[in-house]
N, C-alpha and C positions, 0 to 999 in steps of 0.2 A: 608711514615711515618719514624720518624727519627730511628735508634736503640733504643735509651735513651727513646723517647716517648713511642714506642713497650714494654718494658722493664716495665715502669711503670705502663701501660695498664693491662700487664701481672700480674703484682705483683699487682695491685688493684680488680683483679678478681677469685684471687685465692681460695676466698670466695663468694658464689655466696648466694646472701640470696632472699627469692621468698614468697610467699603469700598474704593472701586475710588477710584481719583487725582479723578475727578470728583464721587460723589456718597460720602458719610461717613454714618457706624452710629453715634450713641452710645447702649448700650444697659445700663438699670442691671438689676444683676444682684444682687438678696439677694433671691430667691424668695420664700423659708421668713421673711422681715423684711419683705411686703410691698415693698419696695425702697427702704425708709426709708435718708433719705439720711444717710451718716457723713461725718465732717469731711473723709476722706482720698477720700472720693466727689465730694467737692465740689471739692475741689484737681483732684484728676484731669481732672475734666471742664472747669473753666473753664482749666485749661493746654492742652488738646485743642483747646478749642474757639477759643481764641486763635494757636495755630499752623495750624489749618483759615482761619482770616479772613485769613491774610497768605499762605495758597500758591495763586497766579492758577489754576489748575487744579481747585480743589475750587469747585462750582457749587451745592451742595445741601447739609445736615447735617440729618438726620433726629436724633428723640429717642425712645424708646420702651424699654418696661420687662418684661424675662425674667417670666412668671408671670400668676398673675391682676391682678396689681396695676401701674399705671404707676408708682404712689409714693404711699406713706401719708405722707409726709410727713419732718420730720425725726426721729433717730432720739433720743428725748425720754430713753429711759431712759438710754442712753449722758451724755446732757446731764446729766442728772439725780443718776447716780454722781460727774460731775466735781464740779457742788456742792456736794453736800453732804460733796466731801472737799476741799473749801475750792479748787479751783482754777476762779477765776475768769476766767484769762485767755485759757484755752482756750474756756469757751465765749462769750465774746465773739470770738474768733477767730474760733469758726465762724458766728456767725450776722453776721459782717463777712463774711466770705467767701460766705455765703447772700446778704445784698443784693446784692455786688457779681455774684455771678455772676446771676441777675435784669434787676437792669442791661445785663449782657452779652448774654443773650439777647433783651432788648426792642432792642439797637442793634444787633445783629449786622448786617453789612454784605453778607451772603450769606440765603438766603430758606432758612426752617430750618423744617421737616413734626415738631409732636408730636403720636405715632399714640398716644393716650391708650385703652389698651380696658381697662377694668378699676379699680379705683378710684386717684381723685387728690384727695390730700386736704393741708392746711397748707402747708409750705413745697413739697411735687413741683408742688402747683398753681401756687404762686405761680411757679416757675419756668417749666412749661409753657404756661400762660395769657397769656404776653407773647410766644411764637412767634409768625412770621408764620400760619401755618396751624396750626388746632388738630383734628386730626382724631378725632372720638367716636364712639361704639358705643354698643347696646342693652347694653350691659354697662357701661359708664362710669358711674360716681358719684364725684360732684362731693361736697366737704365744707370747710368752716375749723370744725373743734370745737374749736379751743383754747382758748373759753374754759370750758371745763369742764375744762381742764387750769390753770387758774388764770393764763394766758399770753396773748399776743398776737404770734402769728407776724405779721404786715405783714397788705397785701391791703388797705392806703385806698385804689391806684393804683387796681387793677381792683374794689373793690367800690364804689368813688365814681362807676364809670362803667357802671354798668347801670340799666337804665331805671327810672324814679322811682324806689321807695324800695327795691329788690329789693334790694340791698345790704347796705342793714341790715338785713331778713330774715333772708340768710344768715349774717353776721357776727355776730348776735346771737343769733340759735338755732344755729348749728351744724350746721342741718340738711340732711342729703341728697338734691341732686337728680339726674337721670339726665343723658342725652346730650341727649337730646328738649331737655330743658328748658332746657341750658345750650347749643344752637342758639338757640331760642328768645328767652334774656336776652345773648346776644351772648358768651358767656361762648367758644364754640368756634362753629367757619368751614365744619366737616363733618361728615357725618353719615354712616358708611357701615359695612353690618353685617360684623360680628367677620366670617365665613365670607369676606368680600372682602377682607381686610387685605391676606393675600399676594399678591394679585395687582397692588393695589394699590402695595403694596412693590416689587414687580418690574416696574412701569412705571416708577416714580418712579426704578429703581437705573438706568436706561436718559438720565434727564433731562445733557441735555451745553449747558444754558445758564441762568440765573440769571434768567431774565424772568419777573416772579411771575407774571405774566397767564398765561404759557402753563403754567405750576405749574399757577397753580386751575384752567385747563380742561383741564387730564389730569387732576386729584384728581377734578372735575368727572364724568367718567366713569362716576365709582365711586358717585356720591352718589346715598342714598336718605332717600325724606321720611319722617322722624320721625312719627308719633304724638302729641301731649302726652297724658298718662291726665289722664280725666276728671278727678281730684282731685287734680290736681298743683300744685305753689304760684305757679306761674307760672301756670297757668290762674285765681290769685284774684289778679292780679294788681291789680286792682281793690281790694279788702280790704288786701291787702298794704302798697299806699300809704293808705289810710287809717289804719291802727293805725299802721305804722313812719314816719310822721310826724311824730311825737312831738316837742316839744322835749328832751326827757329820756327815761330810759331807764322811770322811773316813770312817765311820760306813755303811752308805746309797752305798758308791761303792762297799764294803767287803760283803754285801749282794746281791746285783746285781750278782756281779764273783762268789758267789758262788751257784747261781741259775743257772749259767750257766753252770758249773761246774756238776750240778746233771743232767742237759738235759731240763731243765723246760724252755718253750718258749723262746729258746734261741736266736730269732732274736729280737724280742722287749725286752731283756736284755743286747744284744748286743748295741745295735743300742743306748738305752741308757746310757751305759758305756762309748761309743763313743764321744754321745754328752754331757754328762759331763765334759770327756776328752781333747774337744776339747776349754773347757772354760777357762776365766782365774780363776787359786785356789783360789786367794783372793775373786773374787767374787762370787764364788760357796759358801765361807762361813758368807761373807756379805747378801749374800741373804737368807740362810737357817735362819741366826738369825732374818733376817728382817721377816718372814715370821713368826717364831715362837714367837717372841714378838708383830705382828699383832695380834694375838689370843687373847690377853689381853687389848687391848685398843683400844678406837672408831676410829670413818674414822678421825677427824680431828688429831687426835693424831699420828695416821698412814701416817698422811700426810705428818705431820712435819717432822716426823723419815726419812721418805723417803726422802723428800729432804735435810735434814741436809746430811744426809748419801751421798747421789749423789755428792752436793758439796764437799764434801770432796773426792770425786774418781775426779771431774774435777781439784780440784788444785793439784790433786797429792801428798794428806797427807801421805800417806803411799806410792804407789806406782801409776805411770803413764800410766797404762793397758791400761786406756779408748785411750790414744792417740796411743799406738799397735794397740788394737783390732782392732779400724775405720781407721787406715792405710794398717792392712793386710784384713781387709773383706773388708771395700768399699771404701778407696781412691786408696792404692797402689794393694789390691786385689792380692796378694800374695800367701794368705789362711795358712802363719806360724806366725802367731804374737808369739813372744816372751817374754814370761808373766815375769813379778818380785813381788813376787817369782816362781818360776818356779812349785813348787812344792806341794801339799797340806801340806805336813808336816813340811814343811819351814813357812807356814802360822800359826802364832801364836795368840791365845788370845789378845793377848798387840793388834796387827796389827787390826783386829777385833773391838775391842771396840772403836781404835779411830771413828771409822767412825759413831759412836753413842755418839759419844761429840756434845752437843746441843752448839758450837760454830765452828766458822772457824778463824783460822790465817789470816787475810785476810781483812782490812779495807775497801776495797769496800763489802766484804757481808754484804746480809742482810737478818734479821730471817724470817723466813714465819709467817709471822701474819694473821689469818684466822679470819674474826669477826665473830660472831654469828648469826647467823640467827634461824628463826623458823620452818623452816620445814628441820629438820634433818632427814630424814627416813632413815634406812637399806635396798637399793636396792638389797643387796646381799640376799642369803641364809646366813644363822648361819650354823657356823663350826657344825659338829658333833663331836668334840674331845670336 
């Protein structure tokens, strides 16, 4: 077989879609790429997924991911070659076609199982996390580290809606939690170990009606009660909304140091000092507002925000982090990227609000226009603030 034929065989499989007339497989398939999702990944599945909503026959659509991983996310370095060889319109493309298929999945008109075992991280989360059912394991890890990539994949919807200030936690550090935890902060609906997946799968391929009640009590079945480890971030959930309360992102560190400072749990204050630290500033405070004006307006509105905001970090309105960050973590891997501004206090308001102009400089962009549909439900939890 030729390279060229291999290549395209590769690339037409990358999506693997499986089922019987009633219940639908889509299954992402780049093992050895974590299952980070490519532009033509993304096409595939929100076309699947749009001719599954209109045939009266199909009752179920499952999501889940070939390998250890459901999806690390998008596939940054692919992104990252299109910029810096100047072609901007593809990836606005794709991350147009990443909101909308989002969209797609929070309104889906049929009740749709993502069996998450393995890590889900930036945009595989953000898509999975708006399924009716979010099914985790002892092996699930949850993550948004973009901004240690100098970027801001979305995530105001759902991290504006976890309980007090867990949100900005995550959003801001980066940091990783398990299955447990994300039962716990409403982030996922199940809980059931990796060894019962299959069986599980093989009830669900059986399901021949659409009535989510009767969904959750067969997933119901399977479900076992989580753990939280003793020293998990959801277990300081308490601390948590103390320091990430912050009116500012300088306020949320200034609290952090000085918990440390009195002796209070000072390795998970440590550790996320670190990993704010190790972000770019600008996007530690693009994110904090994204997340705080989440709380005020619905998934489609947060959608928009989200991706107007990104485009504007991929042309480089204010500053070109995204093309450091994906040079020092995953192209050139470095691990020093060189932020501009360097510093949080160099980041100003003015800098900030650009990136919440409902336009771009930029005559190949184009607005996310999301139509309306009828089944808009909140798969989220509501905030408690």
């Amino acid at each position: 077989m030729a390279v060229g034929d291999l290549l395209e065989r590769e690339s037409n499989n990358q999506v693997v879609f499986e089922g019987d007339s009633s219940v639908k497989k889509v299954m992402l398939n780049r093992p050895r790429k974590l299952n980070t999702l490519t532009h033509q990944m993304i096409s595939q599945m929100t076309k699947r997924l749009e001719d599954y909503e209109k045939e009266p026959e199909v009752k179920l659509v499952m999501l889940k991911g070939n390998g250890k991983a459901f999806c690390a996310g998008g596939d940054m370095v692919a992104i990252y070659k299109f910029l810096i060889a100047g072609d901007w319109s593809f990836c606005a493309s794709y991350f147009n076609k990443l909101f909308t298929l989002q969209y797609l999945v929070s309104t889906y008109n049929k009740p749709m199982v993502a069996i998450i075992d393995g890590v889900v991280m930036g945009g595989g989360a953000l898509v999975s996390m708006l399924a009716n059912f979010k099914i985790v394991t002892e092996n699930t890890v949850f993550a948004l580290p973009e901004g240690a990539l100098g970027s801001d994949v979305g995530g105001s919807y759902i991290l504006s809606r976890l309980p007090g200030y867990f949100g900005e936690y995550l959003g801001l550090t980066g940091a990783r939690i398990d299955g447990a935890e994300m039962i716990a902060c409403g982030l996922a609906t199940h809980f059931v170990l990796s060894k019962d997946l299959q069986l599980l799968e093989n009830a669900l391929d059986k399901v021949d009606s659409s009535d989510t009640s009767a969904i959750s009590h067969l997933i119901g079945k399977f479900v076992h009660t989580p753990n939280i480890k003793q020293h998990s971030a959801y277990g300081r959930l308490q601390i948590v909304n103390k320091c990430f309360s912050g009116k500012i992102v300088e306020d949320i560190l200034l609290a952090l140091e000085t918990e440390i400072e009195n002796g209070a749990d000072e390795k998970w204050t440590v550790d996320s000092v670190n990993l704010m630290k190790s972000c770019s500033p600008l996007s530690l405070k693009v994110s904090l507002k994204l997340i705080r004006e989440g709380r005020r307006q619905n998934l489609e509105e947060c959608l928009i925000l989200d991706y107007t905001a990104f485009c504007h970090v991929l042309l480089g309105t204010v500053s070109n982090d995204v093309y450091e960050g994906v040079r020092a973590k995953l192209s050139g891997k470095d691990e020093k990227p060189k932020w501009q501004p360097s510093k949080l206090e160099l980041v100003t308001k003015e800098m900030v609000d650009r990136y919440f102009e409902k336009s771009v400089d930029e005559k190949e962009w184009i607005f996310l226009k999301l139509s309306p549909r009828s089944n808009l439900v909140d798969n989220m939890m509501s905030s408690k603030l």
